[in-house]
C-alpha positions, -999 to 999 in steps of 0.1 A, spaced: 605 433 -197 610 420 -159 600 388 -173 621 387 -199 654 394 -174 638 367 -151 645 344 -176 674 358 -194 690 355 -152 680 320 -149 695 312 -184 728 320 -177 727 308 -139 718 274 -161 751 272 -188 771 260 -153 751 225 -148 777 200 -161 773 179 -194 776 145 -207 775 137 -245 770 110 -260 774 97 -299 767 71 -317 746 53 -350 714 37 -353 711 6 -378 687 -19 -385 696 -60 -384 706 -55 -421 736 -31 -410 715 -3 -426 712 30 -409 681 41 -394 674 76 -404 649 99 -379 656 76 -352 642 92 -315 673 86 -285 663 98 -255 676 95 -219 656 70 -199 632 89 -172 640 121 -189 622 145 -216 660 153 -231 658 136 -263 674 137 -302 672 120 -338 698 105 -357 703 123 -392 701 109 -427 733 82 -415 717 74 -386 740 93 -365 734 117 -335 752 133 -309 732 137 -278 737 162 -246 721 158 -210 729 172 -174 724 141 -160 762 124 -148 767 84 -162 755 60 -156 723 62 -174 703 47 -201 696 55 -234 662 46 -248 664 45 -287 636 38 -313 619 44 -345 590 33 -361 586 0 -375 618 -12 -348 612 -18 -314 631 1 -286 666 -10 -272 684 2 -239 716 12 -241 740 21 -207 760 47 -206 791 49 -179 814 73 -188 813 109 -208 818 110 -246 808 78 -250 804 63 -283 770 35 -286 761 16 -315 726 5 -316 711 -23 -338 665 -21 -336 649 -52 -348 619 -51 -366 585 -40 -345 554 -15 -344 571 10 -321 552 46 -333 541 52 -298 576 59 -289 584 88 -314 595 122 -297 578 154 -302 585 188 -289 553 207 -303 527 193 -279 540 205 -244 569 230 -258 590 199 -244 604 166 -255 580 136 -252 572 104 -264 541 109 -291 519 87 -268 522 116 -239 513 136 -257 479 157 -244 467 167 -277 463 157 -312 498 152 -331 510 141 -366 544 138 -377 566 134 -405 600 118 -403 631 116 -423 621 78 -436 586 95 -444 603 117 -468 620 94 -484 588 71 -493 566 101 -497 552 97 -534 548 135 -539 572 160 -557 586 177 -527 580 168 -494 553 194 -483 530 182 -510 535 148 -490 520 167 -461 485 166 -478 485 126 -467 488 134 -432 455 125 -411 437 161 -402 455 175 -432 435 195 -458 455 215 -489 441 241 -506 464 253 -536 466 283 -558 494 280 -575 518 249 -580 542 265 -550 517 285 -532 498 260 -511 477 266 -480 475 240 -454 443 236 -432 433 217 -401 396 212 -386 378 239 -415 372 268 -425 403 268 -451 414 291 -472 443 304 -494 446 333 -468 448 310 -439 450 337 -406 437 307 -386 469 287 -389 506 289 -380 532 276 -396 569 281 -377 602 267 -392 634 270 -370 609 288 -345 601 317 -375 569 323 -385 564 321 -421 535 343 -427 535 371 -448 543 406 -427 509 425 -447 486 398 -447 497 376 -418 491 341 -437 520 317 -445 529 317 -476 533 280 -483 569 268 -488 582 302 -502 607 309 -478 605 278 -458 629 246 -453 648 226 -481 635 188 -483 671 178 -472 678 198 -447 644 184 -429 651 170 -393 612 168 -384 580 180 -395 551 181 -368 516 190 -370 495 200 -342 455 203 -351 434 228 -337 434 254 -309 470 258 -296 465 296 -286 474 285 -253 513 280 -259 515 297 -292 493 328 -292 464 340 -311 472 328 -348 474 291 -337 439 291 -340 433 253 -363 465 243 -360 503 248 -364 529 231 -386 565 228 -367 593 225 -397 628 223 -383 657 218 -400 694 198 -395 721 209 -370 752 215 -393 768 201 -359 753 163 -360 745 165 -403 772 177 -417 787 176 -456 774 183 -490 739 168 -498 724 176 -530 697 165 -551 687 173 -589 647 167 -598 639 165 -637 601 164 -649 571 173 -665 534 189 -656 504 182 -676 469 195 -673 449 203 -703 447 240 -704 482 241 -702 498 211 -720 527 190 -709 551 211 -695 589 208 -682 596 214 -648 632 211 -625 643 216 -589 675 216 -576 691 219 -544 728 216 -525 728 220 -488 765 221 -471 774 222 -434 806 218 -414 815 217 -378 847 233 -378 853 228 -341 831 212 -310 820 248 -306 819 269 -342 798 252 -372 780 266 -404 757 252 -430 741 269 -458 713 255 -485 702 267 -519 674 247 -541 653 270 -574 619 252 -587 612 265 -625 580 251 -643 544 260 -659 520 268 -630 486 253 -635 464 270 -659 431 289 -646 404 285 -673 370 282 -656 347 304 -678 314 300 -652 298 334 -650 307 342 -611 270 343 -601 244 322 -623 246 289 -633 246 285 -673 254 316 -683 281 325 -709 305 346 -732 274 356 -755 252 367 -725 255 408 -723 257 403 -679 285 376 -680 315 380 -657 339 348 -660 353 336 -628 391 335 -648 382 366 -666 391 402 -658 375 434 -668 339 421 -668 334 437 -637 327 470 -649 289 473 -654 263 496 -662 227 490 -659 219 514 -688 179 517 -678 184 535 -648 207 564 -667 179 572 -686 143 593 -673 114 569 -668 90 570 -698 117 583 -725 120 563 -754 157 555 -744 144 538 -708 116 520 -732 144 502 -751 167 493 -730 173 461 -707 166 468 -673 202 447 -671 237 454 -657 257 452 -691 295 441 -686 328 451 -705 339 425 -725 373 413 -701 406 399 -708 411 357 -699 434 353 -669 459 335 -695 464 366 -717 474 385 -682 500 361 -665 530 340 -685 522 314 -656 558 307 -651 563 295 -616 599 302 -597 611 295 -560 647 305 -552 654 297 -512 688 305 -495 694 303 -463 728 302 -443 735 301 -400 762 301 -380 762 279 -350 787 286 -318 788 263 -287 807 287 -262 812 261 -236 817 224 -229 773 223 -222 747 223 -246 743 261 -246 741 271 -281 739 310 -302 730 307 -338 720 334 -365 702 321 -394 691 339 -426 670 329 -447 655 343 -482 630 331 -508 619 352 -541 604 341 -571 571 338 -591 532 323 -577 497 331 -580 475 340 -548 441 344 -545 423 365 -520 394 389 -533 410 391 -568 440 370 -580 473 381 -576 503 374 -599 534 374 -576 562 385 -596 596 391 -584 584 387 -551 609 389 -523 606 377 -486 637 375 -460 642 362 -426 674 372 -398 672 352 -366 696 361 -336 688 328 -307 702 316 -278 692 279 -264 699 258 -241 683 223 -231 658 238 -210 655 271 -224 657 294 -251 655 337 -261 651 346 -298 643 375 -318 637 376 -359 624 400 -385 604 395 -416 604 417 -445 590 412 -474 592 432 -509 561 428 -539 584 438 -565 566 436 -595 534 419 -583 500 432 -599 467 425 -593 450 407 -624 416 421 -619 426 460 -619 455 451 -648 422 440 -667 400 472 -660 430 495 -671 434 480 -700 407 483 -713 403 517 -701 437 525 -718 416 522 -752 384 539 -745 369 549 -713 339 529 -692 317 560 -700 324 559 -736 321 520 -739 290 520 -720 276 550 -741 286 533 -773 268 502 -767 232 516 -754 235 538 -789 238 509 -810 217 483 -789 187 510 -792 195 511 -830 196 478 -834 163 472 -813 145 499 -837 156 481 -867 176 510 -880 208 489 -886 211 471 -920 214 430 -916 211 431 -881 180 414 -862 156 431 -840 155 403 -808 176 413 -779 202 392 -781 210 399 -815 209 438 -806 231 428 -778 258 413 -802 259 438 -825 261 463 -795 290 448 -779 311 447 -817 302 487 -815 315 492 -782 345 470 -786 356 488 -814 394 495 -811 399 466 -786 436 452 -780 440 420 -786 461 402 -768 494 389 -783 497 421 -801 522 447 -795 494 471 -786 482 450 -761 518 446 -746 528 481 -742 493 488 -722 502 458 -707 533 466 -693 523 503 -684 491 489 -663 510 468 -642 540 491 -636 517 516 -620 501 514 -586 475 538 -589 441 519 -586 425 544 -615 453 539 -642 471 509 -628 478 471 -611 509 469 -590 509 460 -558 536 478 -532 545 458 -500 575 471 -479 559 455 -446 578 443 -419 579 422 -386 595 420 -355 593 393 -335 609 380 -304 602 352 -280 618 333 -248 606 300 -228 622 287 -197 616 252 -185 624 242 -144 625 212 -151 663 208 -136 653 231 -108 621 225 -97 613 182 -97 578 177 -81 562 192 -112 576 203 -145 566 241 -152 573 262 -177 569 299 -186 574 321 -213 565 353 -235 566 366 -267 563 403 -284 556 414 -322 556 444 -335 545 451 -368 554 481 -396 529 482 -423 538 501 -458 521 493 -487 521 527 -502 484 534 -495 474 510 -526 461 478 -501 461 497 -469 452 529 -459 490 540 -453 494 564 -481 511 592 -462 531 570 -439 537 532 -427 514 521 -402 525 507 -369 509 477 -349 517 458 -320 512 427 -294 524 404 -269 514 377 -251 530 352 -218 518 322 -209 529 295 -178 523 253 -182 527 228 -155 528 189 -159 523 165 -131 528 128 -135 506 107 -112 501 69 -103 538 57 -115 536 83 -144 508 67 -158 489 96 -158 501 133 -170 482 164 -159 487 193 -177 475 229 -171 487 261 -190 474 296 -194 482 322 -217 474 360 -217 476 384 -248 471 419 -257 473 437 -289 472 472 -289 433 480 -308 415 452 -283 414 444 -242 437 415 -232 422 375 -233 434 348 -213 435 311 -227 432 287 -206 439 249 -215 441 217 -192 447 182 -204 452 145 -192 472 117 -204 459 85 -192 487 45 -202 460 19 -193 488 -3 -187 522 -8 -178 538 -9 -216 516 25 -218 506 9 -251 467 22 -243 467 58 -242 436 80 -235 437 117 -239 416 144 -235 420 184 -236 395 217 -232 404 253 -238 390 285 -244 409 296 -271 404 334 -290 417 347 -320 430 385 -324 417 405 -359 445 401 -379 461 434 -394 439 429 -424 409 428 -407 415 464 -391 434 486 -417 423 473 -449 418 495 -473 420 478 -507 396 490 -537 395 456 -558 373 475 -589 332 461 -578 339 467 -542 363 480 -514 375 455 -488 372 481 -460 395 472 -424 373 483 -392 401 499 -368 385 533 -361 413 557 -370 412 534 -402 377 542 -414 384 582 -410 417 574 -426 403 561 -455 387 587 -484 374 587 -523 356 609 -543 334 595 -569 310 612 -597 275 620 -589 251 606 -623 236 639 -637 203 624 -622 212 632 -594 226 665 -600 261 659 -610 293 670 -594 315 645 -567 305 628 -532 332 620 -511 332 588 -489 348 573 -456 352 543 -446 322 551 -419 301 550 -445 306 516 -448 301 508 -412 275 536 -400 256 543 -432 248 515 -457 227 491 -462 226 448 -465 231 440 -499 203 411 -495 179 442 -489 193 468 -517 188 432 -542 152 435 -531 148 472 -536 165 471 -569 145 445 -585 113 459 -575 119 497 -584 132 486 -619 100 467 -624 79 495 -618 67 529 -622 84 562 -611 58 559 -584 70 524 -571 102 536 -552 88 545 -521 75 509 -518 104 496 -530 120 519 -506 103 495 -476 120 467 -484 158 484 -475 171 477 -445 202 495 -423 230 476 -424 248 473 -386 279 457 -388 300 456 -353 337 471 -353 355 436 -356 364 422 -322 381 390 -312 367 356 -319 366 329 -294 366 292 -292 357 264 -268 377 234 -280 368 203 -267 394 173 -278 393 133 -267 417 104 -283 431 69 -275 463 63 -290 479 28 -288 488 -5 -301 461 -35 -308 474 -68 -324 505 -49 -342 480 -22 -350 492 17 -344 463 35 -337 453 71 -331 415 82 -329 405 113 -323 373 139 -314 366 170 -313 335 195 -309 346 236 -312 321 262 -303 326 296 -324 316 331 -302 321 365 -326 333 344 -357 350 368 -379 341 372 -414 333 392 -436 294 411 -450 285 429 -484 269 464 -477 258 494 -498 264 527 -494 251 557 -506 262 588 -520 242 609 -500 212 611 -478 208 586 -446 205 548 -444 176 538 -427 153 509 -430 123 513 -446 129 550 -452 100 573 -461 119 601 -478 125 593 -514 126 630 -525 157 644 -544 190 641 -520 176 609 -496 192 577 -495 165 561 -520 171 585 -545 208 578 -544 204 544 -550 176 544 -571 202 562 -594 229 540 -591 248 564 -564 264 542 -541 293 520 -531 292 487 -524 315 476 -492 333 445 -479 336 449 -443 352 428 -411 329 419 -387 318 391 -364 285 375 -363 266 376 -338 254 337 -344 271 310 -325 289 284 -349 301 249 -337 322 223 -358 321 187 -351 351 163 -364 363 128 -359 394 109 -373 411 78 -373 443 67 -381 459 30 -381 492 17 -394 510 -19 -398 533 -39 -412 515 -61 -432 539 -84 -450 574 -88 -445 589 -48 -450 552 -40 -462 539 -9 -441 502 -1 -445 488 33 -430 458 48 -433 433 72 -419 397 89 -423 379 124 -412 348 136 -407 342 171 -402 310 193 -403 298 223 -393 268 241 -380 254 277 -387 220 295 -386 227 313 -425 189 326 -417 202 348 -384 230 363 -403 221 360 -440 247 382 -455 274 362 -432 301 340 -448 316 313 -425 338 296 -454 341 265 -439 349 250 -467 361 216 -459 346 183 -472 328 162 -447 347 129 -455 380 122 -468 400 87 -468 436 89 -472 460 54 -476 501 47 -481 511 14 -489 552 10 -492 581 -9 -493 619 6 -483 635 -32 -496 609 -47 -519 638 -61 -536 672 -50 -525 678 -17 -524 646 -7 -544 619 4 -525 583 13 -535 554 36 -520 517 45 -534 499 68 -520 457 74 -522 434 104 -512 398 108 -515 376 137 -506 337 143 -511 329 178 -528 320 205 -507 313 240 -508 340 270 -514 327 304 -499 352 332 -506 357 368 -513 364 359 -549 337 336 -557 312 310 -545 306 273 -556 309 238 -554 347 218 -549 338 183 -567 351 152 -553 382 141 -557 404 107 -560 442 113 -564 469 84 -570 507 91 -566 529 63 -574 567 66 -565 600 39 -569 633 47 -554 663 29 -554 699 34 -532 730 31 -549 756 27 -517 785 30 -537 772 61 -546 760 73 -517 730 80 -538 692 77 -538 668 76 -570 634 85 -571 609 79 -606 575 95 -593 542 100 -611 508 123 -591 471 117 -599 483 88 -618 446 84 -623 444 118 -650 410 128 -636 420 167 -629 407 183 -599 402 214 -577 411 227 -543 398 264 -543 378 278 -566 393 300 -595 428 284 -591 438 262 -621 427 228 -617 456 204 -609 468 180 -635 499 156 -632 533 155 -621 564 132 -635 591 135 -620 628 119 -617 652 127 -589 691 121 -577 697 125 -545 732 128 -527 743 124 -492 778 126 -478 
């Protein structure tokens, strides 16, 4: 708090330094505006970027004269003087390779030109938008070097830098306006559901890797910076219509439409407004793979099979073990896990896909400076799929966003909640199981088909054959007797009941009422301090978790979490600022864990005087907080329960199963320590099982030598050492960036399998197997089988390399394109039950080739990506991502009369369909038509 009135003193000490402003446009030779255009005050970081007319207003402390540098890519840079206040420029670029010159903010939390920058950067500009051959402009982000996408549903995609991706990304951070977008219950971003409309876009940055440094603990492999238009320098009614169709083979061809209208007015110097509003309706993309979830080949007819996109299937019995050893009934049957027959993942979801976004601020400018207070609002709702451990049908979802900030050029003090509402969300799997359990009951099902598969075996069924696989058949038409069928208005009302109810045993919806609060400040002394420039800051979150005891374990009450974190930078330019020293160090706490401190240093080194050879290189020791999640999980997804490690968690956490009359009936009540202090590896209970179900009575206590006590460690943080080196500069009229980097992983979180028992103790190799020990417990099918949040005690490194060039090639021809490498390295043998899900190819190749005049206003862009397959670990299921080459193709043409632009688009022109994460529907094409109109 004394910090926080430190800075909030030295903010308003700072709104008395005088101002000068300066307007103006940007054009090209062709009297064309240049849109995303960087103007920035020569010798200083203060900096802006013309809008979509190429117009910008620009404020600085410093008193005329002075000059204005002014550039954008594919221009070069022209000086303009300044002499007086409220001055109006024009400036005309001719054409040149200038991307070294581009501002960014994200690097240093301060304006500089993309070649000072110490770290990594990527960026996409106004101009990129409007070439980007993708439907919206955050699919266009895939083409970005260092970029990976991971989708699950056509609006809920996941972006990814340097590995270990997945839908749930905790790892990376994704801030628009300054707001983090991930979801208050399971702290991931949640795509582009609540975040920025494609024309209200001022600049899109992405920063790969570690950042914890400057931005905390979720910045862990990387953060995407969206910020949006300043109703004060973009004002009027833009608005854009988008007309198409999806096709992918499951699903058919498809309509789809997005609209938008943003509108913003200064009404004065000091009052202005703006508000936006776009909806996306279409057909989401169909899941249909029918693999079995663990062995290769197997299918529908097979009496074990469990469909990756089907649901129910994981209730199982192995029938054998129910029955004494030596009776006729353990004789005849399989020594199998039989399945219910479950539901396809189309016959539970309409796969409708809706985005509504709406978001309105007010903007005042109290004095003559650059001081500015704005609230913003912002909402998104609507209709996706997620996949985590099961596959989630957001329906109705809800998610809102109020931000009270105060900024300045050198500072600025905000403070926003996020709250989100499921509404009717329901989770496919459990929707499934109840279901089917609405009709007849998993012990009658079950009971039903060993009768008939032991009648069948014995011959005693007319016209049906004696071979196990025709017993199983006629077994499973017994026990399916009375099945809904979907489509039928049976199936419908169970349907609708199921998902309507949260409780896990009847029931599939999913309650979130979660919250976060969230404030943050940064002051820069740049304008008071001029030897070096330095910078601290702070932030604080606090978050209120209520899901109604169905995903955590907050039945009888919210529960309440918090953290903060402050952090100090200082930069030093040396030998006539052609090198940059940077140093920072950040220190955060969160109330389960002890406080880390990240410490990052960097150099930028300009070879020569044009600075157009740039070296950089960076180190910091980075660490990652257990995400809420990770700690008070509680979620029972029907095979398993995904079981948080926060101590008061695992007491908090309770069920009461049945006992099997083997084992002398009656109930056995659980914690969530049993998860942590008394199970066993599931690689060890596979062993025991297979080898006491081959053998006699008499086997289990040497199958009983083969178990081994699971140990999982209460989750902890996870640290990082992040080395990074690049050269960014200009070679023949070649932009080039190249980058390394090397990361070594200490306490990687993940996740481990474990069994535990109904009773008795988990030990390894146990030598009680008598009535009431662990043995006996499992040997009779009395146990629960665990997910639990750990860290491994194995060190992990990832190794990565890209390269990125760009040129004009012909006339207004611009090539770019770019190539990674990444790879990873874990001992599986140390930790075999371990998941690191890096799951991130090893080589991908991306290329843009386009045109803004190939012939008078029509210009034309084509767009390539190409991936290698790789392999997808996950909570929901395991297997191989095949390669991948993808094609968009996109023509757009200005009308200036109209003050239009329109776009005729086409994605994975190529048809070849492909995948991104494992169970999600595979991605098919995209047409698409737009209008688009600016004031």
């Amino acid at each position: 708090m004394k910090i926080y009135l430190c800075i909030l003193s030295l903010f308003i000490c700072s709104i008395t330094f005088a101002q000068t402003t300066v307007s103006g446009s940007v054009k090209d030779s062709k009297n064309e505006p240049i849109p995303g255009a960087n103007i920035k005050v020569e010798g200083e970081s203060t900096g802006t970027i013309s809008d979509g007319d190429g117009k910008f207003t620009l404020s600085t402390s410093k008193k005329p004269p002075f000059t204005l540098e002014i550039s954008s890519i594919g221009f070069g840079t022209q000086k303009v003087s300044v002499t007086s206040n409220n001055q109006n420029v024009t400036a005309v670029l001719t054409d040149e390779e200038t991307q070294l010159d581009e501002i960014v903010v994200s690097a240093s939390r301060a304006p500089e030109k993309i070649k000072e920058s110490p770290v990594t950067i990527e960026r996409m500009t106004i101009k990129d938008i409007k070439k980007s051959a993708s439907p919206t402009f955050y699919d266009g982000l895939e083409n970005l070097k260092e970029v990976q996408m991971n989708t699950s549903s056509m609006s809920f995609k996941s972006i990814n830098t340097r590995g270990f991706a997945t839908v749930a990304n905790t790892r990376f951070l994704q801030l628009v306006d300054g707001m983090d977008n991930s979801s208050p219950l399971l702290n991931f971003v949640l795509g582009n559901l609540i975040g920025i409309s494609e024309i209200d876009v001022q600049s899109v940055e992405l920063l790969p890797g570690a950042s914890s440094a400057l931005y905390g603990a979720n910045a862990f492999n990387g953060i995407l910076f969206m910020n949006s238009q300043s109703p004060f320098t973009s004002q009027g009614i833009t608005a854009y219509a988008k007309y198409g169709m999806t096709s992918q083979n499951a699903a058919g061809n498809n309509l789809y439409y997005d609209y938008g209208v943003r509108v913003a007015h200064a009404f004065s110097k000091h009052f202005a407004a703006k508000a936006n509003f776009t909806f996306m309706n279409g057909t989401d993309w169909f899941a249909t793979n029918y693999d079995d979830i663990s062995v290769e080949g197997r299918d529908r007819s097979h009496h074990s099979y469990n469909g990756i996109n089907v649901y129910g299937d994981e209730a199982k019995l192995n029938l054998k073990n129910r029955n004494p050893f030596g009776s006729t009934a353990y004789n005849l049957l399989p020594n199998e896990d039989i399945t219910r027959t479950g539901y396809n993942e189309t016959d539970l979801t309409q796969s409708k896909v809706q985005n509504s976004k709406i978001d309105f601020s007010l903007h005042f400018k109290p004095w003559d400076n650059d001081i500015e207070i704005i609230w913003q609002s912002k909402f998104g709702f609507g209709n996706s799929i997620y996949q985590g451990a099961s596959r989630y049908n957001l329906n109705g979802f809800f998610m809102q966003q109020h931000k009270l900030e105060l900024k300045g050029k050198n500072f600025f003090l905000r403070g926003y909640t996020t709250t989100e509402d499921g509404g009717k969300s329901y989770d496919m799997t459990f929707t499934a199981l109840n279901i089917n359990r609405k009709w007849k009951s998993d012990q009658q099902w079950f009971s039903e088909y060993g009768g008939a598969f032991g009648a069948a075996t014995l011959g005693l069924v007319p016209n049906v054959g004696t071979t196990p696989a025709e017993a199983h058949a006629y077994a499973r038409s017994v026990a399916d007797t009375g099945r809904l069928i979907p489509g039928t208005p049976e199936f419908k009302k169970a349907f609708n009941e199921v998902i309507a109810n949260p409780d896990v045993l009847q029931g599939s919806k999913l309650v979130d009422n979660s919250t976060i609060y969230h404030s943050d400040a940064n002051y820069n002394f740049r304008d008071l301090f001029k030897p070096a420039e330095i910078q601290i800051g702070g932030s604080y979150r606090a978050y209120r978790l209520d899901s109604g005891g169905r995903i955590y374990t907050d039945a009888s009450g919210p529960i309440n979490y918090d953290e903060y974190g402050v952090y100090t930078q200082v930069q030093k330019k040396l030998l006539n600022d052609k090198l940059k020293l940077t140093g920072s160090v950040r220190y955060d706490k969160a109330q389960n864990f002890e406080g880390n401190f990240s410490p990052r240093v960097s150099f930028v080194y300009s070879a020569d005087e044009q600075k157009n050879h740039n070296f950089r290189g960076s180190f910091q020791t980075g660490f990652r907080n257990p995400v809420t999640q990770d700690q008070y999980i509680g979620f029972n997804i029907g095979n398993r329960v995904l079981i948080g490690s926060a101590p008061d968690n695992l007491t908090r956490f309770t069920e009461t199963l049945p006992v099997s009359p083997q084992s002398g009936g009656g109930f056995a009540t659980l914690t969530g320590e049993a998860a942590y202090f008394n199970s066993f590896t599931i690689e060890s209970f596979n062993a025991f099982d297979s080898a006491y179900r081959s053998g006699p009575p008499s086997g289990l206590a040497n199958a009983a030598t083969l178990l081994v006590k699971a140990m999982p460690n209460l989750v902890k943080p996870e640290t990082v050492k992040a080395f990074d080196l690049g050269y960014r500069g200009n070679i023949k009229g070649f932009s080039i960036d190249v980058n390394g980097y090397y990361n070594i992983y200490n306490d990687f979180i993940g996740n481990n399998l474990v069994i535990a028992p109904y009773f008795g103790t988990a030990e390894t190799s146990p030598s009680n197997v008598a009535a009431g020990s662990a043995a006996q417990a499992l040997s009779n099918r009395d146990f629960r089988e665990y997910q639990v949040y750990t860290n491994t005690k194995s060190e992990i490194t990832s190794v990565g390399f890209g390269l990125g060039v760009s040129k004009k090639v012909y006339k207004d021809f611009e090539l770019s394109a770019n190539y990674n490498f990444a790879d990873f390295d874990f001992d599986q043998a140390s930790d075999p039950g371990f998941e690191a899900s890096f799951n991130t190819p090893k080589h991908r190749v991306k290329g843009t080739i386009s045109n803004d005049k190939l012939i008078g206003n029509l210009g034309l862009s084509l767009s390539a990506r190409w991936n290698t397959e790789y392999e997808w670990e996950s909570s929901f299921a395991d297997g191989i991502i095949e390669e991948a080459t993808v094609i968009d193709v996109q023509a757009n043409y200005s009308l200036k009369s109209l003050k239009s632009i329109i776009k005729v688009g086409a994605t994975n022109i190529g048809g070849r369909e492909y995948g991104q994460v494992l169970g999600a529907g595979l991605i098919g094409q995209q047409y698409f038509v737009s209008w688009t109109v600016t004031p």
